[in-house]
C-alpha positions in Angstrom: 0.0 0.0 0.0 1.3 3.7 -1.0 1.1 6.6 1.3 2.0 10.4 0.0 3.1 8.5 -2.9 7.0 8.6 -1.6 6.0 5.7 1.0 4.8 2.5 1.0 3.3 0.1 4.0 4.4 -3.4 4.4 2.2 -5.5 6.7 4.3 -7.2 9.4 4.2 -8.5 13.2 6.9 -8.3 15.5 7.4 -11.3 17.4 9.0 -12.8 19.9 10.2 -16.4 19.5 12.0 -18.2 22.9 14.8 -15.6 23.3 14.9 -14.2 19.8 13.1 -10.9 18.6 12.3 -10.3 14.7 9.3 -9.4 12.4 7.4 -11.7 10.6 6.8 -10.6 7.2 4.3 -12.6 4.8 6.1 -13.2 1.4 3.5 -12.3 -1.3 4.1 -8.6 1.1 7.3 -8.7 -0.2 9.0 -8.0 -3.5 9.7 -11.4 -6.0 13.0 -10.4 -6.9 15.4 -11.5 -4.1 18.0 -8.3 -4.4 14.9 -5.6 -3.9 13.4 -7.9 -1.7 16.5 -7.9 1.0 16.7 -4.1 0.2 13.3 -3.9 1.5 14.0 -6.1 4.6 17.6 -4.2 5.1 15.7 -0.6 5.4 13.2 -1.5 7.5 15.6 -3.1 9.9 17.6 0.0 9.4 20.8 -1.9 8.9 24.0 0.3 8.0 27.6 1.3 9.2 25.7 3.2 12.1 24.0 0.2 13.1 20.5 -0.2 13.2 19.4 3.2 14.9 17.3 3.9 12.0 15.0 1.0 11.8 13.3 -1.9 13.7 16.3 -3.8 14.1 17.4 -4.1 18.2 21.4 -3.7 17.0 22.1 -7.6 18.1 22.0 -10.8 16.5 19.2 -12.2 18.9 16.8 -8.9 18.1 17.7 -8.5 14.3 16.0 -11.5 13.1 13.3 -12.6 10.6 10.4 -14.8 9.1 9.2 -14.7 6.1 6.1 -16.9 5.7 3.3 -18.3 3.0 1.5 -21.3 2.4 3.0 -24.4 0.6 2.6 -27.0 -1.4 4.8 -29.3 0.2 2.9 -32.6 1.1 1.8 -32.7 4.9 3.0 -29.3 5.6 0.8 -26.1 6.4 2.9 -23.3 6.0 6.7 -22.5 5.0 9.1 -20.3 6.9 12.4 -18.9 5.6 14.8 -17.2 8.5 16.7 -14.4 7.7 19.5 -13.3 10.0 19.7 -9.5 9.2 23.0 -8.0 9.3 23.4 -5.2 11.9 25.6 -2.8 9.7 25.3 -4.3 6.1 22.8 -4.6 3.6 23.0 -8.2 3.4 20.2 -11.5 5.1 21.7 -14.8 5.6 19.6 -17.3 4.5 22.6 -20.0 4.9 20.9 -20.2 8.9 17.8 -21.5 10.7 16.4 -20.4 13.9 14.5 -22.9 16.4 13.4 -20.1 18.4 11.8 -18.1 15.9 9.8 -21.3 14.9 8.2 -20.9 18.1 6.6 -17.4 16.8 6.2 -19.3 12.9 3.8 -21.6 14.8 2.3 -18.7 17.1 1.7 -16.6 14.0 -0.1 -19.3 11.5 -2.5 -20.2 14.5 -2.9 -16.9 15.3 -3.5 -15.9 11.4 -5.9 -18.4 10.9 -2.9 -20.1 8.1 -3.8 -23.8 10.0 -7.4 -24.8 11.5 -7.4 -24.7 15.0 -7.2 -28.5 16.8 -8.6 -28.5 20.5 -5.9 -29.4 23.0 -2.9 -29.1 20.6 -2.4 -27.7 17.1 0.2 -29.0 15.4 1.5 -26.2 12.9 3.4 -28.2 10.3 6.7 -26.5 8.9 8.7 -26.9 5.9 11.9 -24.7 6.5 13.1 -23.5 3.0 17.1 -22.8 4.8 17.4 -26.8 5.5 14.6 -28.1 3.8 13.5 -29.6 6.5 9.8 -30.1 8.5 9.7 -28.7 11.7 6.5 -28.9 14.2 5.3 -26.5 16.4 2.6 -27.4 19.2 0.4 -24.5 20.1 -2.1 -24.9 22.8 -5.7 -24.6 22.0 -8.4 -23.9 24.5 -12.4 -23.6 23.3 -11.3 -22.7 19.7 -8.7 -20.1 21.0 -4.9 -19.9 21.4 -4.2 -20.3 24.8 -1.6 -16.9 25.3 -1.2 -17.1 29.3 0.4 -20.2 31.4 3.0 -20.7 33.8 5.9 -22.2 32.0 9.1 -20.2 32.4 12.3 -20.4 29.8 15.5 -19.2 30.5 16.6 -15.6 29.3 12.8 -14.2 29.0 11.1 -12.8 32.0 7.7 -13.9 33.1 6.1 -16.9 31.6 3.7 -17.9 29.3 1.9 -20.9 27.4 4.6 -23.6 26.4 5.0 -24.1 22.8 6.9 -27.1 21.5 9.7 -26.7 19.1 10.3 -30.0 17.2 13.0 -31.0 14.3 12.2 -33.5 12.5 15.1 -35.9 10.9 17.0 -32.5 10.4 20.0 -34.6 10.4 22.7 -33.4 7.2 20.0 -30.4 6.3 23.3 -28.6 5.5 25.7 -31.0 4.1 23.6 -34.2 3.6 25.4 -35.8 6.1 24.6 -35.8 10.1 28.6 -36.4 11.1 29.5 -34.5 8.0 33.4 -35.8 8.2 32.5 -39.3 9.0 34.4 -38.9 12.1 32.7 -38.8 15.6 35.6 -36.1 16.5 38.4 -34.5 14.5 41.5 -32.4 14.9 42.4 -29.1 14.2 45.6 -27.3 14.6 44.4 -24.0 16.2 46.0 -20.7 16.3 48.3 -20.5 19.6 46.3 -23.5 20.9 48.0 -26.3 19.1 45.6 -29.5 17.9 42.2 -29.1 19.1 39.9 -32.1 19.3 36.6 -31.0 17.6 32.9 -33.1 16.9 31.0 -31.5 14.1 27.7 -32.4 13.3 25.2 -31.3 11.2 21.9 -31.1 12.9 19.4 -28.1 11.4 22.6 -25.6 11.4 26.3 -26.5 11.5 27.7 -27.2 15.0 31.2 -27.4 16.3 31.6 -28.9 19.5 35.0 -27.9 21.7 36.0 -28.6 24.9 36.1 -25.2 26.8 39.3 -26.3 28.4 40.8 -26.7 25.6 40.6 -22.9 25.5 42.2 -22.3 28.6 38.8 -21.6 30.1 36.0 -23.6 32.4 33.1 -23.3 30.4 30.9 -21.3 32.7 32.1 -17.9 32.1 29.8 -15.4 31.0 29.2 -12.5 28.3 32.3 -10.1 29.8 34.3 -12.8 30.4 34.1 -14.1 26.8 33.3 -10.9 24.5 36.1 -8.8 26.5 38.4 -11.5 25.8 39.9 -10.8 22.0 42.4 -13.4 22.0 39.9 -15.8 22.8 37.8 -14.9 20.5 40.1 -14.9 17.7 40.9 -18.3 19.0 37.7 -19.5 18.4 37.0 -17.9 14.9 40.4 -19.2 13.9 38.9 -22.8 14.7 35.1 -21.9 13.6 37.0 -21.1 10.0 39.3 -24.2 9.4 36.6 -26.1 10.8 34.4 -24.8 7.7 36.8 -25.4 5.3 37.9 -28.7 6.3 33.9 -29.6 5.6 33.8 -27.8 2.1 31.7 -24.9 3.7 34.6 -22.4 2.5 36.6 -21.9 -0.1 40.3 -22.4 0.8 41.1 -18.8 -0.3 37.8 -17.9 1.2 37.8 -14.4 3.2 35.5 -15.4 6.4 34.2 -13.5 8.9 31.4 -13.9 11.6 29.5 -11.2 9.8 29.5 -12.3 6.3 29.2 -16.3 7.6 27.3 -17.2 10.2 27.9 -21.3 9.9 29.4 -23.2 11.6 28.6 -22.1 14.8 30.8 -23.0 17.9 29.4 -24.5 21.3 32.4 -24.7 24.0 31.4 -27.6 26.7 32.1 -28.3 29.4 30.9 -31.1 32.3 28.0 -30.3 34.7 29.5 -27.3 37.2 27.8 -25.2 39.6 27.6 -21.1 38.7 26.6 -17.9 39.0 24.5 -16.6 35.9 23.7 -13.4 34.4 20.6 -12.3 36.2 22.8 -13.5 39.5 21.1 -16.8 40.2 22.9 -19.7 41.0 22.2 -22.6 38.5 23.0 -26.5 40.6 25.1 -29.1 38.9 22.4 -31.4 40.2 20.4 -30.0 37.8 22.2 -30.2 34.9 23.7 -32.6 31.9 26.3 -30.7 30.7 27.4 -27.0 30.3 27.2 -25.3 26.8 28.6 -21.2 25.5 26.6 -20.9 22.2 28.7 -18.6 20.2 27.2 -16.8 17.5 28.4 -13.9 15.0 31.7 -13.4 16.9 29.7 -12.9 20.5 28.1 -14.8 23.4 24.6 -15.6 23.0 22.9 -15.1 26.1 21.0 -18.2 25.9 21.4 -20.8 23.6 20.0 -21.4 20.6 16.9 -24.0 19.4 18.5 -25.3 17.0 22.1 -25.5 18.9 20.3 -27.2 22.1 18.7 -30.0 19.9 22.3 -30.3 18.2 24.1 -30.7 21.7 21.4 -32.7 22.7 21.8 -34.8 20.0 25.5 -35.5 19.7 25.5 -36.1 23.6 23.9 -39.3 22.6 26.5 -40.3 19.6 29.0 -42.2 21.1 32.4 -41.1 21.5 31.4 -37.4 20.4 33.1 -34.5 23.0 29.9 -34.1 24.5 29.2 -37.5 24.8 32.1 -38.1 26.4 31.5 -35.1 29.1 27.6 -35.5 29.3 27.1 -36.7 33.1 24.5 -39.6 31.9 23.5 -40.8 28.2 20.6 -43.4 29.4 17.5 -41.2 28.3 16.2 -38.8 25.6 16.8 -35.7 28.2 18.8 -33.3 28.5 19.5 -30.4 30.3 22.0 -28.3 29.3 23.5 -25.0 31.5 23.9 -21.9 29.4 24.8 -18.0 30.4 21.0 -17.3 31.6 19.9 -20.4 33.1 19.0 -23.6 31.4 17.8 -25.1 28.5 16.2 -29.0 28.5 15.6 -31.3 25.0 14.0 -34.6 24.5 16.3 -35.9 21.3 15.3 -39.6 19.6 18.1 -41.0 17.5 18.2 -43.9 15.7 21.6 -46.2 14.0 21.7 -48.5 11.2 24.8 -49.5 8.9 24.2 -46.3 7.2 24.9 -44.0 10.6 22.9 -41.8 13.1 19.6 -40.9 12.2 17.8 -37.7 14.4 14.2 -38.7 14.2 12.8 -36.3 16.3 14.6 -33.3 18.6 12.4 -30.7 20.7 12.3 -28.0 23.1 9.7 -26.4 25.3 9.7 -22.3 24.1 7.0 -19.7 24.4 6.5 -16.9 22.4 4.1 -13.7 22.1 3.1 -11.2 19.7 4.4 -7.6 20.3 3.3 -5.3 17.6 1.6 -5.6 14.5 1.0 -3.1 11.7 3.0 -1.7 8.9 6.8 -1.1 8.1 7.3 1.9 6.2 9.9 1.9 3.2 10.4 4.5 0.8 8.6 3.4 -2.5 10.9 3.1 -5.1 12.1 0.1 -3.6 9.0 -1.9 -4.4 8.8 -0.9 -7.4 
């Protein structure tokens, strides 16, 4: 829609998703061609070398996020949802990424938009993600023909509660390279930058995942945001790793110029075993209550959380054999896990299967909730749908 004739409207809803932030845009809203259409999405997030101080965009990785959505085609699916990580101070949208936690506001969204028919009890929102081609499945709870919006189920890194929503992969395993262990090897080894050879696991479970033991970083594993963004050489430890893990997997080019900004996979999880801390909001998170210890990093920083997709991958290789996690996880006899991360904890229920052929994810969840924030119209100047 055009307004003064300089402007035009694009119908979107800002969501929240678990402990991500980003609009939801539908895609016949949005221009066809892919290089107006991330111009479009670029100016309304206000992305540019002064960061995103003239647009929607919250100037982080966890609040500068995106859906777009539309119905499919795709047998035994209802809707499909592309994620778009929008870059903070570029005009570029990864599309190479997934996130598990905006899912949780896909789901929200279609019920909510009337894109699914309402089941009492529990809708099931069926998902094909276009970034790993992939189904995902979202439960939203349905009470007398209504989305239930209030309940009392709590997630790490959001205050307050809300109604739980469950975030499920389904046999996301290789969505990236085709293959869950995408080397074959349950761990590798990687001559590091001042660290010398570095054990790594990399697995390939909705996004690219390499698993590290935080020790092996001269650190404990429970550190937190200041401890691990002030630290440079750490961090160019860890990109240094992130990067030859890449190209040892064919995700790079060998001459490649990499860079958390301009690649977001693979992402690196440092673990660590169960240990007692202090978290960010100064509460003490128990060993008793815990698996393992996970630092989700993401676009060169700390996420304060951890991610969907990242749980259900740590989850997951905690029940390969042999894996670093594995090997660290305090007990492997169930599906659960519960995992200790910079704002608390994260829990996932992970079924695996093995044959000749390998490991086989048949199912990975996680309990989110999500809410809608605003709703309305972006504004963009018009020549850009034109």
């Amino acid at each position: 829609m055009t307004i003064h004739t300089q402007l035009y409207k694009v119908p979107s809803v800002l969501m929240r998703g678990g402990t991500s932030r980003g609009l939801i845009i539908k895609d016949s809203d949005l221009p066809r061609d892919s290089v107006k259409r991330d111009q479009v999405i670029t100016k309304i997030y206000g992305s540019s070398e002064n960061g995103q101080i003239d647009g929607v965009g919250g100037g982080t990785s966890l609040t500068s996020k995106l859906a777009i959505v539309g119905m499919t085609e795709k047998a035994e699916c209802d809707i499909f949802y592309t994620f778009g990580q929008v870059d903070i101070q570029s005009k570029k949208v990864d599309y190479n990424v997934t996130c598990g936690n905006m899912a949780a506001a896909v789901g929200l969204f279609a019920a909510e938009e009337g894109l699914v028919v309402l089941r009492e009890g529990i809708t099931k929102v069926k998902i094909f993600n276009t970034n790993t081609n992939k189904m995902m499945e979202v439960e939203i709870p349905v009470k007398d023909g209504k989305v239930v919006q209030k309940g009392n189920f709590h997630i790490s890194g959001v205050s307050g509660s809300g109604a739980k929503i469950m975030v499920n992969f389904l046999d996301s395993g290789g969505a990236i390279t085709g293959d869950l262990l995408p080397t074959g090897n349950v761990i590798d080894y990687i001559k590091g930058k001042n660290t010398g050879s570095i054990a790594v696991s990399i697995i390939d479970i909705g996004n690219l995942l390499v698993f590290v033991r935080a020790k092996d970083f001269g650190i404990e594993g429970d550190e937190l945001s200041a401890e691990i963004n002030n630290n440079p050489l750490l961090m160019e430890q860890i990109e240094d790793i992130r990067v030859k893990c890449g190209k040892r997997i064919g995700l790079f080019g060998s001459h490649e110029i990499v860079t958390p900004e301009t690649h977001a996979l693979p992402k690196i999880v440092l673990v660590n075993e169960a240990k007692a801390y202090i978290d960010e909001n100064g509460n003490k998170v128990g060993a008793s209550e815990l698996d393992i210890v996970g630092r989700y990093i993401t676009m060169g920083k700390l996420h304060r959380a951890f991610a969907v997709s990242g749980a259900i991958g740590l989850g997951t290789a905690c029940q390969i054999v042999g894996t670093i996690p594995n090997q660290l996880k305090k007990s492997t006899e169930n599906n659960e896990v519960t995992i200790g991360h910079p704002t608390g904890t994260i829990g996932v229920n992970v079924e695996i299967a093995k044959d000749d052929s390998g490991y086989k994810l048949i199912k990975g969840g996680t309990g989110r909730t999500a809410r809608r924030i605003m709703e309305g119209s972006a504004i963009v100047p018009a020549e850009l749908m034109n």
